[in-house]
DRENNUVEX-715290 format. One line per field, with one value per atom (N, C-alpha, C): residue in three letters; atom name; x, y negated, z negated. Coordinates in Angstrom, 2 decimals, padded with zeros to 5 digits. Each point is the difference from the previous one (the first is absolute). Last residue first. Layout:
N
res	(ALA;...)
atom	(CA;...)
east	(X;...)
north	(Y;...)
up	(Z;...)
END
This chain:
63
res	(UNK;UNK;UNK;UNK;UNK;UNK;UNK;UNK;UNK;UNK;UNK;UNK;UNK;UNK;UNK;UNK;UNK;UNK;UNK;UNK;UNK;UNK;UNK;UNK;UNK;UNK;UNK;UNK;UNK;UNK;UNK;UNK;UNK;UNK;UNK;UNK;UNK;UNK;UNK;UNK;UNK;UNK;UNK;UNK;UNK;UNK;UNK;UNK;UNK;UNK;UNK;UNK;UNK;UNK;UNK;UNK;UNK;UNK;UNK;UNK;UNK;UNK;UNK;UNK;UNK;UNK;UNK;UNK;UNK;UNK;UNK;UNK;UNK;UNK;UNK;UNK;UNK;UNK;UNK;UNK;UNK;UNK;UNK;UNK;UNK;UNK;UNK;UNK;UNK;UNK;UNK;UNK;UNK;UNK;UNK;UNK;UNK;UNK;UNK;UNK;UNK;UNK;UNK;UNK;UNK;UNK;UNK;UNK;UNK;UNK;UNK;UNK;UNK;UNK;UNK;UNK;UNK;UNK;UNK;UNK;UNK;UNK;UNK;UNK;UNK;UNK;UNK;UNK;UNK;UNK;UNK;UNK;UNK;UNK;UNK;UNK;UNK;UNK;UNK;UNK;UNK;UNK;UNK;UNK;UNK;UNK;UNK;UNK;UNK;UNK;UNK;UNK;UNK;UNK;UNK;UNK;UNK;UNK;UNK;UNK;UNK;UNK;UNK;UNK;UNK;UNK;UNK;UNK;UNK;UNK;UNK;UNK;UNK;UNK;UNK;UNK;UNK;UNK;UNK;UNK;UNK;UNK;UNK;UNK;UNK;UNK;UNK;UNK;UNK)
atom	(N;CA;C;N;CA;C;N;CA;C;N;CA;C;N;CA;C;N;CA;C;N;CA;C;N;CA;C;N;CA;C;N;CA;C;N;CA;C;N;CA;C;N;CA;C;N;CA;C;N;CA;C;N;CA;C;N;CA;C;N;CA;C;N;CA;C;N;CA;C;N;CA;C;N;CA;C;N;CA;C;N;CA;C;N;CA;C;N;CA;C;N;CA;C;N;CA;C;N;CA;C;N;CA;C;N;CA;C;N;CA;C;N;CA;C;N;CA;C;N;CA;C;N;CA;C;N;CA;C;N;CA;C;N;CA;C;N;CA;C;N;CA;C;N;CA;C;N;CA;C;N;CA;C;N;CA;C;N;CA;C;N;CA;C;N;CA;C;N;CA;C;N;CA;C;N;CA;C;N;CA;C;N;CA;C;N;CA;C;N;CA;C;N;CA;C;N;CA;C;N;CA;C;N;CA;C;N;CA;C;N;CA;C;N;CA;C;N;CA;C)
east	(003.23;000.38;001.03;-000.91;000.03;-000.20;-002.07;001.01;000.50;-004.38;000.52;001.28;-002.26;000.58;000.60;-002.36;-001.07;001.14;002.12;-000.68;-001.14;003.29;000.92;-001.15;-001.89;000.68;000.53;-000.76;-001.07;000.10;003.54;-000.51;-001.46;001.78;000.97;-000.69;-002.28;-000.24;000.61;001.55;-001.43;-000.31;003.29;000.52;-001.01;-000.62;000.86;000.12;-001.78;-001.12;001.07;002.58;-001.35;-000.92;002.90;000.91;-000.71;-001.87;000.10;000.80;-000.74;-001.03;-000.21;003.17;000.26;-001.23;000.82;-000.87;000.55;002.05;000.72;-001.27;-001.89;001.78;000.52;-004.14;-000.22;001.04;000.52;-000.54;-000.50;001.02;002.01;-001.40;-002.81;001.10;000.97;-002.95;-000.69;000.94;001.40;000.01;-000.67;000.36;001.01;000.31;-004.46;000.49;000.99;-000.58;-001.04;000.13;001.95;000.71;-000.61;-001.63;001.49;000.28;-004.84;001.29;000.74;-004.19;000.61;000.87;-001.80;000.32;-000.30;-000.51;-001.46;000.85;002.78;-000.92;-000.94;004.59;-001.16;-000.99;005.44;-001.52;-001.28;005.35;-000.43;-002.12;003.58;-000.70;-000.55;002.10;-001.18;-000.29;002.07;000.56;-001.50;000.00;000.39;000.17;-001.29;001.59;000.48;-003.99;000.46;001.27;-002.17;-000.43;000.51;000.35;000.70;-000.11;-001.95;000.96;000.97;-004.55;000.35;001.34;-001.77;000.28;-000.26;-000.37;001.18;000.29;-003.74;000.90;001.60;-004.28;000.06;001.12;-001.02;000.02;000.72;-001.91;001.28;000.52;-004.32;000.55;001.83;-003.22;000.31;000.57;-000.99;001.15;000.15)
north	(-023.93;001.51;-000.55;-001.68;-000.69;001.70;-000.05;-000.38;000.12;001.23;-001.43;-000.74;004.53;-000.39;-001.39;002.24;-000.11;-000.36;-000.18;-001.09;000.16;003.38;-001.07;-001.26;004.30;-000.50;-000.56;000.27;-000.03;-000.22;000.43;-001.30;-000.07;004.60;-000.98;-001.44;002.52;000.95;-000.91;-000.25;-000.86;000.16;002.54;-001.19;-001.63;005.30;-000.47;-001.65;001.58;000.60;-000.84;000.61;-001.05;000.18;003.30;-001.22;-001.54;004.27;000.05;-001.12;000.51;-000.27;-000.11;000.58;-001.10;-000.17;003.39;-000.82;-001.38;004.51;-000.69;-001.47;002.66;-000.46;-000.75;001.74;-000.95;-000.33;003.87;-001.44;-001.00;003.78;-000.14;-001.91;002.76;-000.74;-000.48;002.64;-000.98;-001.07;004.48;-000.98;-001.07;002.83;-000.44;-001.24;002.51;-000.84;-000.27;002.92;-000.82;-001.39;004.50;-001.01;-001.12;002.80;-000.73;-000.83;001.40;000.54;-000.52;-001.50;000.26;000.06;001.28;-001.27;000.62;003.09;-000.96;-001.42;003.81;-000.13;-000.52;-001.67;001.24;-000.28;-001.14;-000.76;001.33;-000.20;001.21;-001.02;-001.28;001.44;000.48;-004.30;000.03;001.32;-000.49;000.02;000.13;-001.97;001.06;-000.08;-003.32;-000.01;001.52;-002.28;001.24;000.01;-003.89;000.33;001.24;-001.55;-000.73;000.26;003.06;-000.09;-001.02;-000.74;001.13;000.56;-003.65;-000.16;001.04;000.77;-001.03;-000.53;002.62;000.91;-001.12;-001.72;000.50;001.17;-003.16;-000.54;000.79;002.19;-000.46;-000.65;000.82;001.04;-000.11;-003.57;000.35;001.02;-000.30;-000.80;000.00)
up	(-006.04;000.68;001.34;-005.30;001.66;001.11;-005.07;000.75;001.41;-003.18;000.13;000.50;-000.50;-001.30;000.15;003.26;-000.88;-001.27;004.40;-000.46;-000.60;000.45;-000.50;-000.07;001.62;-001.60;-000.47;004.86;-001.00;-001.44;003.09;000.07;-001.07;000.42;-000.48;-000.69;003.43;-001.45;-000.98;004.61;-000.32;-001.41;001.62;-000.32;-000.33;000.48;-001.43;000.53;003.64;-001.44;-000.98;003.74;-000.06;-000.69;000.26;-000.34;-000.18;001.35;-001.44;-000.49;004.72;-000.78;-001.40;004.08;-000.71;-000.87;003.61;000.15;-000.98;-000.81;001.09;000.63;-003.82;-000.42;001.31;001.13;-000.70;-000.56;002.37;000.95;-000.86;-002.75;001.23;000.84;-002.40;-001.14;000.96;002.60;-000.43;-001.05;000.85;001.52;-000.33;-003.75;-000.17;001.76;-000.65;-001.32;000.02;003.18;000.31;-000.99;-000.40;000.95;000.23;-003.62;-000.26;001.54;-000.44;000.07;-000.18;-002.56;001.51;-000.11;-004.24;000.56;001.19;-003.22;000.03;000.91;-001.25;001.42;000.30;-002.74;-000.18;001.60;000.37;-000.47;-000.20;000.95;-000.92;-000.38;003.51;000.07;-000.83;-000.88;000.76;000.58;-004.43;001.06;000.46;-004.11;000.20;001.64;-004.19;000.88;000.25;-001.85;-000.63;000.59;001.30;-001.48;-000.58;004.97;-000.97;-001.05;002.40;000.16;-000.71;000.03;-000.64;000.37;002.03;-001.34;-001.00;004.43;000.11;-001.19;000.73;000.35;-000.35;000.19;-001.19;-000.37;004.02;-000.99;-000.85;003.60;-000.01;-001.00;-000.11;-000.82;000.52;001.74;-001.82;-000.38;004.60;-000.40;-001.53)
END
């Protein structure tokens, strides 16, 4: 799963097409099927939004 990880923010970080992932990842399909079920899962939406609440109450405001 980490190297899913690392495929998913390497795509975000160079903003190259998921076919074009070097071969030290897992296969593009594998990495982009994994991104699609966590986007349609509601997970990144739930990361950011916890993530959010977090920072709004280490800087002391209401979350």
């Amino acid at each position: 799963m980490r190297r899913i990880i690392e495929a998913l923010l390497y795509v975000l970080r160079w903003g190259c097409p998921w076919r074009l992932l070097p071969d030290s990842f897992p296969p593009w399909g594998t990495a982009y099927g994994w991104f699609s079920e966590l986007r349609d899962g509601g997970v990144f939406e739930s990361l950011n939004h916890h993530l959010f609440q977090r920072d709004r109450a280490r800087l002391g405001r209401a979350p």
